[in-house]
C-alpha positions in Angstrom: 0.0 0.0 0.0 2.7 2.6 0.7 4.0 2.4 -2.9 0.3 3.4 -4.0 1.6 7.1 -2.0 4.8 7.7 -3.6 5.8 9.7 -6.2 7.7 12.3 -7.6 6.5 15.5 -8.4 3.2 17.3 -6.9 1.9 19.0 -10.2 -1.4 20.0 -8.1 -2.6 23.2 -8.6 -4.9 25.4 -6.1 -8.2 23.4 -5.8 -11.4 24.5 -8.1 -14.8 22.9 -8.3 -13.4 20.8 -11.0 -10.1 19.6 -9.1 -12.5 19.0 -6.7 -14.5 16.8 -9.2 -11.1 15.2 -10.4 -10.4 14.2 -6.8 -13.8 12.3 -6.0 -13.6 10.7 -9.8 -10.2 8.9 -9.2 -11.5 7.8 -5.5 -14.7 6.4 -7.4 -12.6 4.7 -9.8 -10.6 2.8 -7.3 -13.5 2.0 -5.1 -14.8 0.1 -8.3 -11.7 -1.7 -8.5 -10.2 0.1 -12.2 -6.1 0.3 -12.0 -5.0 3.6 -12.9 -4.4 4.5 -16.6 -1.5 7.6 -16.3 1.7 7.9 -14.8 1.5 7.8 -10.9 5.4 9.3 -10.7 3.6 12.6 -10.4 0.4 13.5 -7.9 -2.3 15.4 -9.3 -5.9 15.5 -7.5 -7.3 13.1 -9.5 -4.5 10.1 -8.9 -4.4 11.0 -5.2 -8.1 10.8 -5.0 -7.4 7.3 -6.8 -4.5 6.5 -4.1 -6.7 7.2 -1.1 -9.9 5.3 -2.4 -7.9 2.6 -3.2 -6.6 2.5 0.8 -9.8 3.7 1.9 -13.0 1.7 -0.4 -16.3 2.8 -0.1 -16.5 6.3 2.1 -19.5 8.8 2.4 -19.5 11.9 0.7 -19.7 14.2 3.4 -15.7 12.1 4.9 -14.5 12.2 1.5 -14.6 15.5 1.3 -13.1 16.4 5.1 -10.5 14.2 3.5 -9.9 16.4 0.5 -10.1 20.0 2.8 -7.5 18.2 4.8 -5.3 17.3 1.9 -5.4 20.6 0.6 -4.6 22.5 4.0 -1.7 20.0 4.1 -0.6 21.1 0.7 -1.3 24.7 1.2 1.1 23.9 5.1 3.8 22.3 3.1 4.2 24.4 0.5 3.8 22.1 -2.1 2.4 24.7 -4.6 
């Protein structure tokens, strides 16, 4: 599972209504089991929302998207911009 969190460049950019859209897509696609198609050396919302439902599974709406406001404070904390 650990390797399904590395990578090697953050190419996220400042979260939108779409990002946010990205985010809950990839978790929806690993929830119903799909590998992911792209490159995972680099985290974009999308792949991380993929990462995170693939540790995670099936999680309400309402956690899912605590778990995304975290993850961007975290970014926004780090720097990672």
């Amino acid at each position: 599972m650990i390797e399904d969190l590395e990578y090697e460049t953050d190419r996220r950019q400042d979260i939108t209504d779409g990002r946010r859209r990205n985010f809950k897509q990839g978790w929806t696609r690993a929830v119903e089991g799909q590998e992911y198609q792209d490159v995972l050396e680099e985290l974009t919302w999308n792949n991380l929302g993929w990462r995170l439902g693939k540790m995670f599974g099936e999680t309400p709406d309402d956690l899912r998207e605590e778990i995304l406001d975290w993850c961007v404070e975290q970014r926004n904390a780090t720097g990672s911009q």
